[in-house]
C-alpha positions as CSV (number, residue, x, y, z in Angstrom):
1,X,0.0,0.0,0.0
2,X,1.5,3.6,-1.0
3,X,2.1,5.6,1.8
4,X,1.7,9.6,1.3
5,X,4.2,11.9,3.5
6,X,3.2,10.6,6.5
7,X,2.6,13.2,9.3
8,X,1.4,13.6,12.9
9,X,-2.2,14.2,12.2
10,X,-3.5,13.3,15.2
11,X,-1.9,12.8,18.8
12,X,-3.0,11.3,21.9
13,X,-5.5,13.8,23.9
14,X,-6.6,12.0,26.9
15,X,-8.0,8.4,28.2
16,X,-10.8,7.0,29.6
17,X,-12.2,3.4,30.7
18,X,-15.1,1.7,30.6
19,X,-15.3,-2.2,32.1
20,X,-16.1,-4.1,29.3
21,X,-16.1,-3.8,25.5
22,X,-17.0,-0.7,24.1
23,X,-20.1,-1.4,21.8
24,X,-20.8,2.5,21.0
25,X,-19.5,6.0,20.5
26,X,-21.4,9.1,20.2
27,X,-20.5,13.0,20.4
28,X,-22.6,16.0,21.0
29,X,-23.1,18.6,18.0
30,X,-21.1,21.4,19.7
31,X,-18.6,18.7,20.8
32,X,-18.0,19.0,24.2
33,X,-19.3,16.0,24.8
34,X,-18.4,12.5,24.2
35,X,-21.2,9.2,24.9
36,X,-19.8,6.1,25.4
37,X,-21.5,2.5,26.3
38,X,-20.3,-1.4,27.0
39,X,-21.0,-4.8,26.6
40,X,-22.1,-4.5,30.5
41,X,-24.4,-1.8,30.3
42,X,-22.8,0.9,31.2
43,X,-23.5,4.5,29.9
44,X,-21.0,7.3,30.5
45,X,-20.6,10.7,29.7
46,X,-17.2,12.3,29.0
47,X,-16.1,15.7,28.9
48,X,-14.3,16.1,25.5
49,X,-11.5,18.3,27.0
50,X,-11.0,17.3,30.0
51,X,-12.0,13.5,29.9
52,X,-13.8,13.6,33.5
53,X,-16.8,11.0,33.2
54,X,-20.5,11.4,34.7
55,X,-21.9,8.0,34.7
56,X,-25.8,7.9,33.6
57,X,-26.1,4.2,33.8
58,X,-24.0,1.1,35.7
59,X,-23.3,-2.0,34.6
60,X,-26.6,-3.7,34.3
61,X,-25.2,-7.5,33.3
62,X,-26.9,-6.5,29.3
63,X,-24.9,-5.0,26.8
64,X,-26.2,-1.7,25.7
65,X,-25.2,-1.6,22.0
66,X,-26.9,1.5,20.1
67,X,-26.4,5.8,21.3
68,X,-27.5,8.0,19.0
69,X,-28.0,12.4,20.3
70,X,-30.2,14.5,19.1
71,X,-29.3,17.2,16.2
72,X,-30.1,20.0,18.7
73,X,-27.9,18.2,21.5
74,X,-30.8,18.2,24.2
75,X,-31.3,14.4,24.1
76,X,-29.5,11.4,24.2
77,X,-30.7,7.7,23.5
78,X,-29.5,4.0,24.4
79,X,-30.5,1.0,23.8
80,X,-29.6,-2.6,23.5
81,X,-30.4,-6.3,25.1
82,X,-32.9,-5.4,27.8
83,X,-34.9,-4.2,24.9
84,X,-35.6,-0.4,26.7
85,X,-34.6,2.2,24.9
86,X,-33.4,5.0,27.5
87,X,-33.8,8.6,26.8
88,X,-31.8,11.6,28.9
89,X,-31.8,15.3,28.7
90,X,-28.3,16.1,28.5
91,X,-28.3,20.4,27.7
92,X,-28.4,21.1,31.3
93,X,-25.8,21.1,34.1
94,X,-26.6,17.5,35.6
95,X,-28.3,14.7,32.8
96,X,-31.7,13.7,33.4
97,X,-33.5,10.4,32.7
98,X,-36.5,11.8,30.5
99,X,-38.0,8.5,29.6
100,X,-37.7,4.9,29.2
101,X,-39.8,3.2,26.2
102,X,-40.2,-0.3,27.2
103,X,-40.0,-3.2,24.3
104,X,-41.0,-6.9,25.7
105,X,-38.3,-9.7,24.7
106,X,-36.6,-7.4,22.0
107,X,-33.1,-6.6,21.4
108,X,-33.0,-2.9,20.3
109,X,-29.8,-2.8,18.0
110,X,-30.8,-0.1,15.7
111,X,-31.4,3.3,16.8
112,X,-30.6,7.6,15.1
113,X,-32.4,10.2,16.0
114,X,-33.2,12.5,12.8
115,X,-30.5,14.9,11.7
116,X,-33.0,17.8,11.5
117,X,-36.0,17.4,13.7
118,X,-36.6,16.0,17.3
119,X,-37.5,12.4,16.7
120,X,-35.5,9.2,17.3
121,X,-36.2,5.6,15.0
122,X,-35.7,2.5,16.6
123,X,-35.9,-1.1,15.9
124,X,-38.6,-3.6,17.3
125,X,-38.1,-7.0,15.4
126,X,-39.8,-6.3,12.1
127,X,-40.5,-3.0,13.5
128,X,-39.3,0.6,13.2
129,X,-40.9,3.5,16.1
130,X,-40.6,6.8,15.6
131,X,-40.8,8.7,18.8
132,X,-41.3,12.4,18.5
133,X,-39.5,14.6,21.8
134,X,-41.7,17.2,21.3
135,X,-44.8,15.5,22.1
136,X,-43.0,12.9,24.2
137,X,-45.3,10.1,22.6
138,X,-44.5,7.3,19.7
139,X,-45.6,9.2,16.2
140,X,-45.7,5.9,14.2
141,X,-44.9,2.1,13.7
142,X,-43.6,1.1,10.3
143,X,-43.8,-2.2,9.2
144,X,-40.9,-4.3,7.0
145,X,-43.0,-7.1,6.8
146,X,-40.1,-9.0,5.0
147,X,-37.6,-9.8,8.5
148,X,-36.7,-8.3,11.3
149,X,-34.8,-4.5,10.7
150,X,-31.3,-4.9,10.0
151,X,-30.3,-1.5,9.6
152,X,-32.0,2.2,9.5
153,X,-30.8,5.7,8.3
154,X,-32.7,8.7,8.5
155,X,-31.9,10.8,4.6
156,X,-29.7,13.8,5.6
157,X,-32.6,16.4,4.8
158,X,-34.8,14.6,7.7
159,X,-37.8,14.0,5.4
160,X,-37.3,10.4,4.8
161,X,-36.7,7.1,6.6
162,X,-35.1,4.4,5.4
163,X,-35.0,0.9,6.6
164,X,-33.0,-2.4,5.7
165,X,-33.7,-6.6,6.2
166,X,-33.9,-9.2,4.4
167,X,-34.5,-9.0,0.8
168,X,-35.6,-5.5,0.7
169,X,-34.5,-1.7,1.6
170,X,-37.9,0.5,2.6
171,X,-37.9,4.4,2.6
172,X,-41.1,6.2,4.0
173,X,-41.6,9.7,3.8
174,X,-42.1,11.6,7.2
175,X,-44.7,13.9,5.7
176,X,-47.1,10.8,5.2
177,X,-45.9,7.8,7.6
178,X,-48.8,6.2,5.9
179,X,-47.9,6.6,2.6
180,X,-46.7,3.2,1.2
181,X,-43.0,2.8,1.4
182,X,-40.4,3.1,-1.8
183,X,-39.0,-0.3,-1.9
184,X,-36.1,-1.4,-3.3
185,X,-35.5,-5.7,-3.8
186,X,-32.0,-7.0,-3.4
187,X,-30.8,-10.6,-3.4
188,X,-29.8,-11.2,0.1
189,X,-30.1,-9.5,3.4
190,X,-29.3,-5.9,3.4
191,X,-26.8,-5.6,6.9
192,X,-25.9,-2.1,6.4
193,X,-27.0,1.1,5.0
194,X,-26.3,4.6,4.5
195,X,-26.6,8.0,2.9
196,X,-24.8,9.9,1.4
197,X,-23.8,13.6,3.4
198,X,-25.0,15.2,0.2
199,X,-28.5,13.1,0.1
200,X,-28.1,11.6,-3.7
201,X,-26.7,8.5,-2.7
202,X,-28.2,5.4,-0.7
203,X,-25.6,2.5,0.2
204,X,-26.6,-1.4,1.0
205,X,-24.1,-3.6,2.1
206,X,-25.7,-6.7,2.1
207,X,-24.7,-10.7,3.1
208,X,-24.2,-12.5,-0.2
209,X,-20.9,-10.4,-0.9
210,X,-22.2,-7.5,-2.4
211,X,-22.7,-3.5,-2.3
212,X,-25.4,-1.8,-3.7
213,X,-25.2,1.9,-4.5
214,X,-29.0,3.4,-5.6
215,X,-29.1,7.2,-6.9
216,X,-32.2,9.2,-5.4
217,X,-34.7,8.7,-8.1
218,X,-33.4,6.0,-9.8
219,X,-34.6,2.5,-9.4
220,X,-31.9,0.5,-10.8
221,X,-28.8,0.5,-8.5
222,X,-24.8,-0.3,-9.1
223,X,-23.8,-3.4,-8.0
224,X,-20.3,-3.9,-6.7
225,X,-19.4,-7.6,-5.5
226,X,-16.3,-10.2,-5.0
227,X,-15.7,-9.3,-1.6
228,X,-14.6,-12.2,1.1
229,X,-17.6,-11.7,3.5
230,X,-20.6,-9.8,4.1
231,X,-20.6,-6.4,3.3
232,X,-20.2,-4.8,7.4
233,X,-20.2,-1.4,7.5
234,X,-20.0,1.9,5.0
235,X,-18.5,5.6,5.3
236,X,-19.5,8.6,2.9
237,X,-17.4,11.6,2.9
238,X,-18.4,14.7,2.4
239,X,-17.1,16.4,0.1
240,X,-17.1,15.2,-3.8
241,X,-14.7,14.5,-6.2
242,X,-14.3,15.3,-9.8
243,X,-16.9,13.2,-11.2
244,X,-19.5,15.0,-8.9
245,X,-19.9,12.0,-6.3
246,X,-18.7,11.3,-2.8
247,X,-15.9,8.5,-1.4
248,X,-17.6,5.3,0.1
249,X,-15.7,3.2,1.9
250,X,-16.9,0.0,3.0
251,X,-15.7,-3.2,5.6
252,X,-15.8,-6.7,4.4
253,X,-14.0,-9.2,6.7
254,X,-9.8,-8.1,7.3
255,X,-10.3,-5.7,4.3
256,X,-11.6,-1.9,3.8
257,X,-12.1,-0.9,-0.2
258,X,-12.9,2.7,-0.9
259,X,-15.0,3.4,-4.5
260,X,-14.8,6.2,-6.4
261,X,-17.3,7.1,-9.3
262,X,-15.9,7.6,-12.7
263,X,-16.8,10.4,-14.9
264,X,-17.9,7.7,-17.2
265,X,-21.5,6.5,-16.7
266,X,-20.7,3.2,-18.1
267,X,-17.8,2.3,-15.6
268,X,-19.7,3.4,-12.4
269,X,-17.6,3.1,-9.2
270,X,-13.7,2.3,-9.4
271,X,-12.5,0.2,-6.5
272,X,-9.4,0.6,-4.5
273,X,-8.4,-2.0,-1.9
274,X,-6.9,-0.3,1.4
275,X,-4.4,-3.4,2.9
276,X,-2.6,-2.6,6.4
277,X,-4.6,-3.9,8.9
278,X,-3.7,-7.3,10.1
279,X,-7.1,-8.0,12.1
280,X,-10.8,-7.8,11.1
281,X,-11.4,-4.2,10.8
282,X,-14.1,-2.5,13.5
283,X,-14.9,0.6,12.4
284,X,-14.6,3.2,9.6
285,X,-15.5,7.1,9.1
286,X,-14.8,9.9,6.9
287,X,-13.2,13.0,8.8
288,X,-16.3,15.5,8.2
289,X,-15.6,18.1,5.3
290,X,-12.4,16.0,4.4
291,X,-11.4,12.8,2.3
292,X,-9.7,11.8,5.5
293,X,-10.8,8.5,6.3
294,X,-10.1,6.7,9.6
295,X,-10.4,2.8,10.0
296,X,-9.7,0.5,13.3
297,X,-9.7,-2.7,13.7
298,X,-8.6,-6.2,16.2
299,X,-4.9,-5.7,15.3
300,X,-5.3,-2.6,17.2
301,X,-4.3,-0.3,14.5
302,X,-5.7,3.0,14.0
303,X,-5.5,3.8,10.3
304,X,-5.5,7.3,8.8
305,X,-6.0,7.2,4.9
306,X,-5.2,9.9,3.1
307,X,-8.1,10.5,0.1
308,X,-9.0,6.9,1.1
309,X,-6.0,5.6,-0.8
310,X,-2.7,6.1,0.9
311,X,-2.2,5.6,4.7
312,X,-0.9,9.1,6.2
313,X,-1.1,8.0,9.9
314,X,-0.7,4.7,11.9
315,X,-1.8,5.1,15.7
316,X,-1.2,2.0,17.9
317,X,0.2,0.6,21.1
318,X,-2.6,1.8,23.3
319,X,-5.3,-1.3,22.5
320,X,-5.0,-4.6,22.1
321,X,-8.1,-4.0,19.9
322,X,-10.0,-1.3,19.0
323,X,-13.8,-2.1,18.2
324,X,-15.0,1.5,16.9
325,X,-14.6,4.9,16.0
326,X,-16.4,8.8,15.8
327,X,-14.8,11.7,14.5
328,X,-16.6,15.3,16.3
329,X,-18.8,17.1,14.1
330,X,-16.2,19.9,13.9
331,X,-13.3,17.0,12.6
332,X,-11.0,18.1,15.0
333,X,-11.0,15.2,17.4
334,X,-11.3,11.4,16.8
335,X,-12.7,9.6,19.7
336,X,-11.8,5.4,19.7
337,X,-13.0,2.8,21.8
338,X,-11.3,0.0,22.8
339,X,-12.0,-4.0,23.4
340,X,-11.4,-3.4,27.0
341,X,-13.5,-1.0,27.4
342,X,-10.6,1.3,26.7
343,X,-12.3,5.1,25.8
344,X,-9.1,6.9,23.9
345,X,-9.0,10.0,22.2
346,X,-7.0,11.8,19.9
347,X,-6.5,15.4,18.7
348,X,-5.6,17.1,15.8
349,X,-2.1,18.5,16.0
350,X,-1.2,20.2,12.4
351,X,-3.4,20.9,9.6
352,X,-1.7,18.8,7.3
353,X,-2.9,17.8,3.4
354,X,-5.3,14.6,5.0
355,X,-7.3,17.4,6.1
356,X,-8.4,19.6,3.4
């Protein structure tokens, strides 16, 4: 793999600890604020500039595996094994437990709140709840039908929902809940899903090996396959290249490939394969407004990958294993979590090319 003139992009800020695996990572819009959970149930606020922790929940004996905060920073949501989804008001000086939304013999695993308005979309088996803050109350219940939800992602522009399982990817429109859904048939089970930053785009990495890349409006998608395992997880960057589309990245087993679309219509998406890691890889994510893309994984490498092609940072020695990753919404700080339940985060030192 080509290296580019590798630099110091980031350096070690401060560290925290959780007691078990870290399962989820979640900062506050402003960023002053860093959510972390674990395989125990633990729930943990961290100041992002000084580290110190206020504990919201304890180890509970169940993992608690989703956070997602709200766009205006007020709320903040968790979820996982016990099947309660656990909401706190977190603008004020000490967090508060606003509500719990009990769900019977479910695991909750999928959970966002919507980038522009107050409502949060979970998953309940073959379900998807909306829960509007405003009103406090449950909006709607949207049905996949097919299998139990996989995967959800609100559109960036708030106005539409969609929803992954097998065979299908569903998108309702918030203006009509009712309305029947768009739906989209694939081969397999979709896993994973995800917009694009600029809204034209809508990823599905599914289980038979493939990726499936849908423009808004357009019913016939690209199809991308060979890959060694399911497709895992994906990562948009912001901004666009030259042929008017943004980077994806996406995690299939020990390997990451980032795709780029070609100015010709007849080529689609150009591949390249990103090789460094020696573990399966955790966790990928674009630096906002940059083509800076971060990757961690078991080996306990932190990658940084300059345009999503050539590595311009390796960060290591600190985890045995890192199982995920969140950049702030301003791009200056990358928080990690670690296998152990280690909480590490790191800063950026010089404002070097990976972070145009």
């Amino acid at each position: 793999m080509p290296r580019a003139n590798t630099q110091d992009l980031l350096q070690l800020s401060w560290q925290g600890i959780l007691s078990d695996y870290v399962t989820a990572l979640a900062w506050t819009p402003n960023g002053t604020l860093l959510a972390a959970c674990s395989a125990c149930g633990e729930v943990v606020l961290f100041d992002a500039r000084t580290g110190t922790p206020t504990i919201l929940q304890q180890e509970q004996g169940q993992s608690v595996d989703v956070l997602s905060i709200s766009c205006d920073g007020k709320f903040l949501a968790a979820a996982g094994q016990s099947g309660t989804v656990k909401i706190w008001q977190i603008a004020g000086k000490s967090p508060d437990l606003l509500t719990q939304l009990e769900q019977a013999r479910v695991w909750v695993d999928r959970l966002q709140w919507n980038p522009r308005h107050p409502e949060l979309a979970f998953s309940v088996g073959r379900y998807v709840q909306v829960w509007d803050a405003r009103t406090q109350t449950v909006i709607t219940t949207l049905n996949l039908e097919t299998s139990s939800v996989l995967d959800l992602a609100w559109h960036p522009q708030g106005e539409q929902l969609s929803v992954s399982g097998n065979q299908s990817v569903k998108t309702w429109h918030r203006q009509d809940w009712d309305d029947d859904p768009i739906v989209y048939k694939i081969g397999g089970a979709s896993v994973t899903i995800a917009w694009s930053p600029n809204g034209t785009y809508l990823a599905s990495g599914n289980n038979d090996r493939t990726l499936l890349v849908w423009e808004q409006g357009n019913p016939y998608p690209w199809q991308m396959q060979g890959f060694p395992g399911k497709v895992r997880q994906l990562a948009w960057s912001t901004p666009i290249t030259k042929a008017g589309a943004p980077i994806l990245a996406s995690i299939s087993a020990e390997g990451i490939v980032s795709w780029t679309k070609d100015a010709d219509p007849s080529i689609g998406w150009n591949a390249q394969v990103l090789n460094q890691h020696r573990g399966r890889v955790t966790a990928i994510g674009f630096q906002p407004k940059s083509l800076l893309l971060a990757s961690t994984a078991e080996d306990g490498q932190i990658c940084l990958w300059n345009k999503a092609k050539q590595i311009a940072q390796i960060l290591q020695g600190l985890c045995k294993g890192f199982s995920n990753l969140s950049w702030n919404f301003q791009g200056t700080t990358l928080a990690t979590g670690g296998q152990q339940g280690e909480v590490v985060i790191w800063k950026q030192q010089t404002r070097g090319k990976g972070f145009s």
